[in-house]
N, C-alpha and C positions, 0 to 999 in steps of 0.2 A: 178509592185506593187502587194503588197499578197492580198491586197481588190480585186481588177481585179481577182483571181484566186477563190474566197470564192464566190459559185454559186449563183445565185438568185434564188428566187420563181419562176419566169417565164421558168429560164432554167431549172430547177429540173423538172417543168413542160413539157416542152418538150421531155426533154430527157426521162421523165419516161413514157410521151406517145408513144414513138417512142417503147418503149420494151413491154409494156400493151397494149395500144392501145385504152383505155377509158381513156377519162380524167375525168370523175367527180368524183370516190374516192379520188383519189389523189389531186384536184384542190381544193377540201374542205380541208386536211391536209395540204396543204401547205397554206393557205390562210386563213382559219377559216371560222363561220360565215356561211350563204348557197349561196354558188358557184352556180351561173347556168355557165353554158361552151357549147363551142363547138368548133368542128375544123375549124378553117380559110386556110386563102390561105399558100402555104408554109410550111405547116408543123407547124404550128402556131395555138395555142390554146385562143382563145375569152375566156374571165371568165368575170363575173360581179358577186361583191361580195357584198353582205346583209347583216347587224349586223341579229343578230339571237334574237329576243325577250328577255330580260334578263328574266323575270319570267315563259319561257317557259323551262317545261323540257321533260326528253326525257326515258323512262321506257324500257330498252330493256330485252325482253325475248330470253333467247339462249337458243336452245333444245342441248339435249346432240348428236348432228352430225353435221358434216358438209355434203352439198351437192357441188356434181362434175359440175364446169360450163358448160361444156359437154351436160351435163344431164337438168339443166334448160335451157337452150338456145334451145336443142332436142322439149321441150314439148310448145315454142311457135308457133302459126301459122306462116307458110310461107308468106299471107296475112291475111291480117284485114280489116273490113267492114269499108267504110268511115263516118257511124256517131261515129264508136267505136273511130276512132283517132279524130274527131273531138271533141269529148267527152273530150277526155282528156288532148289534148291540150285545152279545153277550163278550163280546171280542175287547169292544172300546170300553166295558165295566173292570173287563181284566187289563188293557193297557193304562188306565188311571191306578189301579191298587198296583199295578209292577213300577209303576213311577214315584209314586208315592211310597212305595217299600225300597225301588231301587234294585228290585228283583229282574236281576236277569234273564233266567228261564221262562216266568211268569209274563217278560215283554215279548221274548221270540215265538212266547203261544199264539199271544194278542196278536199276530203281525198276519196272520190272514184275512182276504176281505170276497166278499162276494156281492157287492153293490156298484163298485165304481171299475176295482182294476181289469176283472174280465172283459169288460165291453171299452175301454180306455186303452187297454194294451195292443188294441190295431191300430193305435193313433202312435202309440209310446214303442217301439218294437224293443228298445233299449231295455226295458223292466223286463221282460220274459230271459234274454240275453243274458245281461246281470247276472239275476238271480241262479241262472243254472251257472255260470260263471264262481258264485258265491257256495252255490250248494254246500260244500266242503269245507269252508269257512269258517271262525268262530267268529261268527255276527249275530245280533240280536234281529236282525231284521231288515227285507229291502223292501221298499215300497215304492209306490207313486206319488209325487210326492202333490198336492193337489188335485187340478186335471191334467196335469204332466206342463211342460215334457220333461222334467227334472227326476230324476229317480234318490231318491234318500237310503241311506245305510247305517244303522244304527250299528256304532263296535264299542268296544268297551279301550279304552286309552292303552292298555296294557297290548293288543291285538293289533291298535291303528297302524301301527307303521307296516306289518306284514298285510294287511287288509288291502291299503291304501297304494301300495305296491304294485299287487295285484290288480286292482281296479284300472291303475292306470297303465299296468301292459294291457291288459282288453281292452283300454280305448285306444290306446297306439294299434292296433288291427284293426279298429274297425275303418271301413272306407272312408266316412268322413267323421274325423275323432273333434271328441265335445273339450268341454271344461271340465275338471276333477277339482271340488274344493274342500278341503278339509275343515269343518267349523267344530265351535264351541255353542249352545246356549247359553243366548243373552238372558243372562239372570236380572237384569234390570231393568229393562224399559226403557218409553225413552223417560229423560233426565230432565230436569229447569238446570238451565245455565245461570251462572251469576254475571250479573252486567255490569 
């Protein structure tokens, strides 16, 4: 039958793990929404997927580069102190219950990190910038937005348009000014077309 042959979310999952080798880019596109994931037994990928706030949105700054994975992956430590991971596992337990409650306050807590952005933000100079940029803000949160160079801003819809404003007089200064995109979460993944 040709439905048996028209892949699933789960297999695209796989299969695009098996060639990448992360799966949370890809477990959020194919699924929407915020994916937590990890690898299981078998070559099998665990996701649990989250509606994503409807009034939250999502401000991304792109510098005009990209960076070499190579290169961010180079400038983390080999180890990490055990309250810095416990830090932020205890960070990503609170950014899942403020998403899943839609709590505000509760995400702006979650939004520090001590494993990637300290050692990453010689590569991203834009994140350090931003954020003192934002200090004053009502934002839930700016981060990096993988290993950069993109930096993310989480605002709440009611906020975006003075946010977003903002964001993009600091990139109109800066010597060589990026992209400024203003998105939505994709609440659905991707889709089967009808043929």
């Amino acid at each position: 039958v040709l439905k048996d042959k028209i892949p699933t979310a789960p297999s695209l999952l796989a299969e695009g793990c098996e060639l990448e080798g992360h799966p949370e880019t890809l477990s959020a596109c194919l699924l929407g929404g915020l994916v937590v994931c990890s690898p299981g037994q078998n070559g099998r990928v665990i996701t649990q997927r989250l509606k994503w706030p409807e009034d939250w949105r999502l401000l991304v700054a792109m510098p005009p580069y990209t960076l070499n994975t190579q290169v961010t992956r180079a400038v983390l430590p080999r180890q990490v102190r055990h309250e810095d991971a416990m830090y932020n596992v205890q960070r990503v337990a609170q950014l899942i219950a403020a998403v899943a409650r839609a709590d505000e306050a509760c995400l702006k807590d979650s939004m520090e990190d001590r494993l990637h952005e300290p050692f990453r933000s010689q590569l991203v100079p834009e994140l350090a910038l931003l954020k003192r940029e934002l200090v004053n803000e009502p934002i839930m949160g700016c981060f990096l937005s993988g290993a950069g160079s993109s930096v993310v801003t989480v605002v709440h819809k009611r906020h975006k348009d003075a946010v977003i404003e903002r964001i993009n007089d600091w990139n109109s200064k800066l010597e060589k000014p990026g992209k400024i995109l203003d998105l939505k979460a994709d609440e659905q993944g991707i889709q089967e077309l009808e043929v």
